[in-house]
C-alpha positions in Angstrom: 0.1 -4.5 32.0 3.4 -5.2 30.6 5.0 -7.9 29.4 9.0 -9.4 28.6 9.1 -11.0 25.0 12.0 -13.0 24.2 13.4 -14.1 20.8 16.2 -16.1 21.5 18.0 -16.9 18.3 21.3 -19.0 16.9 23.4 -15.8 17.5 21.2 -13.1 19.4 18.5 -13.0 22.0 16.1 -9.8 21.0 14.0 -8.6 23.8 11.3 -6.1 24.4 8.7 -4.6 27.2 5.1 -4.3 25.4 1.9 -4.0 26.4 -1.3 -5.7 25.5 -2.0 -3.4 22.7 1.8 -4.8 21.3 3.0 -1.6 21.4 6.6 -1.8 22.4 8.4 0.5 25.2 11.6 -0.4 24.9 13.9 -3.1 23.2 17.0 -4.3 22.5 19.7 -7.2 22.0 22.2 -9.3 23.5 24.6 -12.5 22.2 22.8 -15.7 23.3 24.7 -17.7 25.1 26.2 -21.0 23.3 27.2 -23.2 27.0 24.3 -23.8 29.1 20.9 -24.1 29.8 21.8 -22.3 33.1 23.6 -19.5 31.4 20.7 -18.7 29.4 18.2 -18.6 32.2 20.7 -16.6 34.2 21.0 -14.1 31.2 17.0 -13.7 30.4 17.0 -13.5 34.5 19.6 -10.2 34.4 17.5 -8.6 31.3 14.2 -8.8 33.0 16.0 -7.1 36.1 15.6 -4.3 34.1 12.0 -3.8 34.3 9.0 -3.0 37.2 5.8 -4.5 37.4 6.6 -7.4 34.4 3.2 -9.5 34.0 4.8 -12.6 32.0 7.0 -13.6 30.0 6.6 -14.8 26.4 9.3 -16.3 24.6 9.9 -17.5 21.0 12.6 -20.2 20.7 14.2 -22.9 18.1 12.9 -26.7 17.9 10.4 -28.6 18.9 8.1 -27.0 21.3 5.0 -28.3 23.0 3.6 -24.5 23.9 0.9 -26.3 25.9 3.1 -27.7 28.2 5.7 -25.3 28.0 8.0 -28.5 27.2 11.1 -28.1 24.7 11.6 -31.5 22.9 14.4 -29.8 20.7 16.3 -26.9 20.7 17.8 -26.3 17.0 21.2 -25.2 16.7 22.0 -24.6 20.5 21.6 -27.9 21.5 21.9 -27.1 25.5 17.8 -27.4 26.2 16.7 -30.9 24.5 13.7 -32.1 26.8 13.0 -29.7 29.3 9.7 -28.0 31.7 11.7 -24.8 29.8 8.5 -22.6 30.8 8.2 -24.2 34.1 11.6 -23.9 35.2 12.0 -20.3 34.0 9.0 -19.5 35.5 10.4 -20.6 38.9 13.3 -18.7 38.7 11.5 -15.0 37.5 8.0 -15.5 39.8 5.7 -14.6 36.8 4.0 -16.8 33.8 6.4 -17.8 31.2 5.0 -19.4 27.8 7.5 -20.5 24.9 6.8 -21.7 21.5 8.7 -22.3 18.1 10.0 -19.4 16.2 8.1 -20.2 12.9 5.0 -20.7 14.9 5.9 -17.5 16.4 6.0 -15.6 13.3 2.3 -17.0 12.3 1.0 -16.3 15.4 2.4 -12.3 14.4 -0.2 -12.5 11.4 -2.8 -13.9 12.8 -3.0 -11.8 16.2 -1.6 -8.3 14.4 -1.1 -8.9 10.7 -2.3 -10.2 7.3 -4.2 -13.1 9.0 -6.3 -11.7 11.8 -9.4 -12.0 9.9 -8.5 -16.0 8.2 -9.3 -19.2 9.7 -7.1 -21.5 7.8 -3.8 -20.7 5.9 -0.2 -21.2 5.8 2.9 -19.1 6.5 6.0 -19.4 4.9 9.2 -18.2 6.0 11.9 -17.8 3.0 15.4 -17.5 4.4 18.8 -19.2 5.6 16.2 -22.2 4.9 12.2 -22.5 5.2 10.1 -22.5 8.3 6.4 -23.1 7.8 3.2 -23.6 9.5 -0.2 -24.1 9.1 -3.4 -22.4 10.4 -6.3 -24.2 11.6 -9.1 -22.1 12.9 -7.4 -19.1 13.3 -5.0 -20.6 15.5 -1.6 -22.8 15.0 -1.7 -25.9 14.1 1.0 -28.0 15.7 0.2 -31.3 15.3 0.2 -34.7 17.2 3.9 -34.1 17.4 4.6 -30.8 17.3 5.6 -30.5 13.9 2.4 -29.7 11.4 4.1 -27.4 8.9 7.5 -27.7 9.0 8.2 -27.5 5.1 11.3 -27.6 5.4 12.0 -31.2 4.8 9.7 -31.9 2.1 10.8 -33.1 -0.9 11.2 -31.7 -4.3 12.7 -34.4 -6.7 11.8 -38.2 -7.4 15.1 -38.8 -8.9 16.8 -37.1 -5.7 14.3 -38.3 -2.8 17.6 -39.6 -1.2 20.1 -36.4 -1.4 18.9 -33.5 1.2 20.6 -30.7 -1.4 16.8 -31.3 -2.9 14.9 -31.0 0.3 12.9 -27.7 0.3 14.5 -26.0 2.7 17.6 -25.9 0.3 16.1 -25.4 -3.0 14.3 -22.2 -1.8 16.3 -20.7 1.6 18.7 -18.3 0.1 21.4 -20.9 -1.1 19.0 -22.4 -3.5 18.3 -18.8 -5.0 22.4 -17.8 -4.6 23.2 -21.6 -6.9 20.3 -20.7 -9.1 22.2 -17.4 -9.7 25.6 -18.7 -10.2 24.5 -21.2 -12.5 23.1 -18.7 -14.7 26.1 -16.2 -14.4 28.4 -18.5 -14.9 30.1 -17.8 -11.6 31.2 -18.9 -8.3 30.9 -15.6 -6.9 29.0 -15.6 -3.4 26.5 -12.8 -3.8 24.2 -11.4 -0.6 20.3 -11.5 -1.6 20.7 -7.6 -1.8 23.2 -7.9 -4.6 21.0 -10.1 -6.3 18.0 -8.1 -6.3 20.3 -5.0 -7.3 21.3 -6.7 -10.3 17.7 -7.9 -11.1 16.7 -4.0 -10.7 19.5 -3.4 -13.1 17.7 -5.3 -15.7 20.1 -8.2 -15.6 18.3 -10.7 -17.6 20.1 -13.7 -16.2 19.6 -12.7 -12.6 15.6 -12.6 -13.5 15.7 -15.7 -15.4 17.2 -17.8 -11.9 14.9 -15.5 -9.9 11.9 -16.7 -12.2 13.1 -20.4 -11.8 13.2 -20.2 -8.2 9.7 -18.9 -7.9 8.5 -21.4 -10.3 9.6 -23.9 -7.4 8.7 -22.1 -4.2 5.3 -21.8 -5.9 5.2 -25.2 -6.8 5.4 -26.2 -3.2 3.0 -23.9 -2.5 0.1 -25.4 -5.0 1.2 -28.4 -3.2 0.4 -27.1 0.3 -2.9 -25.8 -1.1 -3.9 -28.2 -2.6 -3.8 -30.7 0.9 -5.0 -27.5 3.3 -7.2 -25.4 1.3 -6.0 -22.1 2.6 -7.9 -18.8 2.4 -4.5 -16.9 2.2 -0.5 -17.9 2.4 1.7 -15.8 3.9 5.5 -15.3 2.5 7.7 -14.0 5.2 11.6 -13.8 5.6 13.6 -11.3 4.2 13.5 -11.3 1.0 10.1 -11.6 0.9 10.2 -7.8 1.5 11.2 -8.1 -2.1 8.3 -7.1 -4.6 10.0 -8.7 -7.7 9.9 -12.0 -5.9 6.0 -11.8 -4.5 5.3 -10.8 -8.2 7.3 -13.4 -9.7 5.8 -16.3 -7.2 2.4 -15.0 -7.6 2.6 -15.6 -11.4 4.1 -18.5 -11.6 1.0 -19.9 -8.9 -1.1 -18.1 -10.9 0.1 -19.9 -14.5 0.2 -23.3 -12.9 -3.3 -23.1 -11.7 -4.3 -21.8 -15.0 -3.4 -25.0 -16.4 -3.9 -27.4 -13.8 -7.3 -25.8 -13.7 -8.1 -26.7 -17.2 -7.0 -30.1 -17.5 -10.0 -30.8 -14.4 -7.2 -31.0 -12.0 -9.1 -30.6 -8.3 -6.9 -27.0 -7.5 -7.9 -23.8 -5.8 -6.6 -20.4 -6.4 -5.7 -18.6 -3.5 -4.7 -14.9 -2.5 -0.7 -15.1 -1.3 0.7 -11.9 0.4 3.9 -10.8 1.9 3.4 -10.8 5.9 3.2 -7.5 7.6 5.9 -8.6 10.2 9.3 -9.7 9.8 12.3 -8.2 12.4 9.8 -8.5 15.0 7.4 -11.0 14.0 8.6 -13.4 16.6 8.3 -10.8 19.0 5.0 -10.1 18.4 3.7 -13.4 18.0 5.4 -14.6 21.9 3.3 -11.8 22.8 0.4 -13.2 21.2 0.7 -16.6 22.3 1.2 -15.6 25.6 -1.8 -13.1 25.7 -3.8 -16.1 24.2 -3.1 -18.2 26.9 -4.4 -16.0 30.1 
């Protein structure tokens, strides 16, 4: 069988035909539409034209998703589907099966159906980029919560003295600006520099570049002796694109590693656990619409 898998994104809607086996047949991309509800149907209604014999239709989406019910209680930056039968009404419109969920969730659903996490019951996946998307797994599955919203990270908090400023919410201490102001701090610079030019010069040996590299590991693995220490996972995944950065899996698994050390020895109740890159990232939300929707046959 074949299916259409959607990622529909602030700027881009990424698409593919795959089978069960997620092997892809063909893919591509097109501007998602910023002015309606209707004009986004419309537009995932002329790409699926495209294709014969289309089973269902599994899409990964922004905000808050109730995958159950196919219900969007959210919709992120686009604003245009707040509280809406999204997977119902689709579904009308293109006569086969349409499931949705959240794009974080997506991107754990990746690991645990194709990736680093098909063998784990319980574990967390963290997304490192513009911000921080999170999720937990419970039982080899996704763990949404009562509201829809187990695992978003992205709001928790990272300083008492600055519980009340968001610039000290997660999301912004370790997304990509928190790593960028690290980096600026320490070169003395207001110079806006892509996470690629910051790796370069950390491969060039620039010692201040790994000393706000180091800090912001130190921090991201904070947060995640935190998240261990409530959900006692067998593994956390990193994802996000600099994640496919080996300095900064090193750097976060030592820090974890030094802070259990000594958290350890002073009796504190910690665990050690293993923390791995994931496997997916471009098309991790592709892969895990497909899984969710193959799950739910």
């Amino acid at each position: 069988m074949h299916y259409f898998v959607l990622d529909i994104g602030g700027s881009s809607i990424k698409y593919a035909l795959m089978d069960e086996q997620a092997q892809f047949l063909d893919q591509g991309k097109v501007p998602t539409p910023m002015t309606s509800l209707e004009d986004l149907y419309q537009t995932i209604e002329d790409l699926m034209k495209g294709y014969d014999d289309v089973a269902g239709v599994g899409i990964s989406m922004p905000g808050i998703i109730d995958p159950e019910k196919g219900y969007a209680y959210t919709s992120g930056a686009l604003g245009y589907y707040n509280d809406t039968y999204f997977a119902r009404d689709l579904s009308a419109r293109l006569g086969v099966p349409v499931t949705i969920g959240n794009d974080a969730k997506c991107a754990a659903n990746a690991e645990i159906g194709f990736g680093v996490l098909k063998d784990v019951d319980d574990a967390a996946v963290i997304i490192l980029g513009t911000g921080i998307g999170g999720c937990l797994v419970k039982d080899h599955k996704v763990h949404t919560g009562k509201h829809f919203s187990a695992g978003e990270v992205s709001g928790m908090i990272t300083s008492y003295e600055h519980a009340d400023d968001a610039n000290y919410s997660w999301c912004m201490r370790n997304g990509i600006i928190g790593l960028l102001s690290r980096v600026q701090e320490h070169l003395h610079t207001d110079t806006k520099y892509t996470g690629e030019e910051i790796f370069a010069m950390a491969h060039e040996g620039n010692q201040d570049v790994l000393a706000a590299i180091n800090e912001f590991s130190r921090e991201v693995a904070i947060q995640l002796m935190n998240i261990n220490t409530l959900f006692d996972c067998e593994k956390i995944a990193i994802g996000g694109g600099i994640s496919a950065q080996p300095l900064l899996m090193e750097d976060i698994n030592k820090n974890y590693q030094d802070l259990y050390a000594y958290h350890h020895s002073v009796g504190m109740p910690v665990r050690m656990t293993e923390i791995v890159p994931c496997a997916y990232r471009n098309d991790a939300n592709l892969l895990g619409a497909l899984y969710q929707h193959l799950s739910k046959q």
